[in-house]
N, C-alpha and C positions, 0 to 999 in steps of 0.2 A: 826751312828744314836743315840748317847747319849747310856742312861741306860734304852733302851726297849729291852725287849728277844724278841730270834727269832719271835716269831709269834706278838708281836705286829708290830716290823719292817714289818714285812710281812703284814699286815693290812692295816698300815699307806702307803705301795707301791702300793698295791692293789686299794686303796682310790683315788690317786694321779694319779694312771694309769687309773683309769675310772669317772673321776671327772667331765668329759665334759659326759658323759652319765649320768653320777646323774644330772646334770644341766639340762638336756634336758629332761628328763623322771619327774623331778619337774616341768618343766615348761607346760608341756603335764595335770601335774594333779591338778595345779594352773589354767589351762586355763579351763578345769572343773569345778571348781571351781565358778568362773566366771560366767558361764553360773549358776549357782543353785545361786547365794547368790546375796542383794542388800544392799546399805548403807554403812554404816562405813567398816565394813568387807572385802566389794567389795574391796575398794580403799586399804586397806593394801594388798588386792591378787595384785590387779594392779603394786603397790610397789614392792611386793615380785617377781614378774612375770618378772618386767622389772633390780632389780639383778639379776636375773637367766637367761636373753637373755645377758647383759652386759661379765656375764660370760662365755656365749657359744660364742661370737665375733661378735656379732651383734651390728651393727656400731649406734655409736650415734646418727644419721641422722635417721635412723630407728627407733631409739628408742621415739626418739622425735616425727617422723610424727604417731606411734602408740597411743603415749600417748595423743593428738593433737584429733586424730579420735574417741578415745575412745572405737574398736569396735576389741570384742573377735575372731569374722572371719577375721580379717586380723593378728591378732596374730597365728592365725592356719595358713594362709598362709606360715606365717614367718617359724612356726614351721615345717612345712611340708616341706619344703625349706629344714631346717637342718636336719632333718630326710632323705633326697636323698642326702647329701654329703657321 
């Protein structure tokens, strides 16, 4: 792993081994989010929310009918879905 000491390697694996739980635990506090804010702001969560489903392996087809509906309860659905795998 290049010129990192042990404990950065160790970080950088750590990172890597729980990177789908950072993804999903972002997308939980993005969808929050959502719900408190409106306007310009909103639409960059929306953004931010839909790379952070991209990343957990939710299908473009999903991605697309969320963004279409525009509606933070079927984002929870979704969420809710990956949270019981």
């Amino acid at each position: 792993m290049g010129d990192f000491t042990k404990y950065q390697q160790k970080v950088i694996k750590n990172y890597y081994d729980n990177r789908e739980n950072i993804a999903l635990q972002r997308a939980q506090e993005i969808l929050t989010e959502l719900y408190l804010t409106d306007g310009k702001k909103r639409e960059k969560l929306w953004v931010s929310l839909f790379e952070n489903l991209k990343k957990l392996g939710v299908g473009q087809e999903t991605i697309a009918h969320l963004q279409k509906k525009n509606d933070p309860q079927l984002v929870a659905g979704v969420i809710q879905e990956l949270l019981g795998k």
